[in-house]
N, C-alpha and C positions, 0 to 999 in steps of 0.2 A: 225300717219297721218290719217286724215279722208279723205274719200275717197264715194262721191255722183254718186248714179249709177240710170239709166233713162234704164226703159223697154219701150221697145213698141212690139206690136206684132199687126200684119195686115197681112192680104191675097192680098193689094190692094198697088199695083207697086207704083202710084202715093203719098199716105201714107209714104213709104218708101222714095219713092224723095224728098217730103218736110221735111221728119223728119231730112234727111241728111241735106237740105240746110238751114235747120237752125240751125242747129249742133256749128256753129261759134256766132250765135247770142247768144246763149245760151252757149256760153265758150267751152263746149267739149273740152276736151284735145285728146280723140281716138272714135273710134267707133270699138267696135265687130258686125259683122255682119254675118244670116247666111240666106244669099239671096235666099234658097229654091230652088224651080225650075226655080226661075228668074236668078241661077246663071249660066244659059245656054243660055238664051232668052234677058237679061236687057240690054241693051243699055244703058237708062236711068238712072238707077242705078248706072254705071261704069262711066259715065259722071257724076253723080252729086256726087261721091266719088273724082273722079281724080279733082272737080273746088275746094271742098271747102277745101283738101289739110292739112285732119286730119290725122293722123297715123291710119289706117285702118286694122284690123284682121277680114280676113272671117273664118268661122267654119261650117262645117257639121258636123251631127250625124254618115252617114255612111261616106267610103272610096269611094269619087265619083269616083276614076279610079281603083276600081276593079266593077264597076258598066257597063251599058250601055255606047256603044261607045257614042252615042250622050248626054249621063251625065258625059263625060271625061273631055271636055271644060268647064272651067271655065272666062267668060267674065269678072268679077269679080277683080282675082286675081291678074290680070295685074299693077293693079291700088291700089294694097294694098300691108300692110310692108311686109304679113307674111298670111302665112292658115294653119288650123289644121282641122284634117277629118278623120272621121272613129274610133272614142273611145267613141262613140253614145252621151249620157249624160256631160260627161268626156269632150266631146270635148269644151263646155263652160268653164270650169274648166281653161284648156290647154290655150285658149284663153284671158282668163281675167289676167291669170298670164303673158302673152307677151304682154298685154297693161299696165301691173304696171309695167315693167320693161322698155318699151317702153317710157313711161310717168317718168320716173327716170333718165332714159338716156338723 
């Protein structure tokens, strides 16, 4: 099975909302996402995850809930399959293997 993967990396909210909402124009079957400190703050983000209604994995580097109380919420997760956090590196790893499994199911 060949298997097309699409990086993007941005510091800029907006960036990340369009990259989502055309996620379906562009076929996607899932998105890994690791919303940074917008996974405390994004409104936008979790709205434009929850319209376009792809099989969605969020990932952090660290363990967001042994962090800052105010880095415990995730706005985020609500609206995705699944989250892995806190195996730094690792945690993309974790993550791309629950969207081939995702995507198989």
């Amino acid at each position: 099975n060949n298997i097309a993967v699409e990086i993007i990396q941005t510091n800029h909210e907006g960036e990340i909302v369009d990259a989502i909402g055309k996620a379906p124009v562009n076929h996607f079957e899932a998105i890994l996402i690791n919303p940074a400190a917008y996974t405390h703050t994004s409104v936008a983000i979790r709205d434009a995850i929850a319209a376009v209604n792809i099989p969605t994995i969020e990932v952090h580097l660290s363990n967001i809930y042994g962090r800052e109380e105010f880095r415990q919420t995730s706005l985020i997760s609500p609206v995705c399959r699944g989250q892995v956090c806190g195996f730094g590196p690792y945690s993309y790893v974790l993550g791309f293997q629950a969207i081939l499994k995702t995507i198989k199911n």
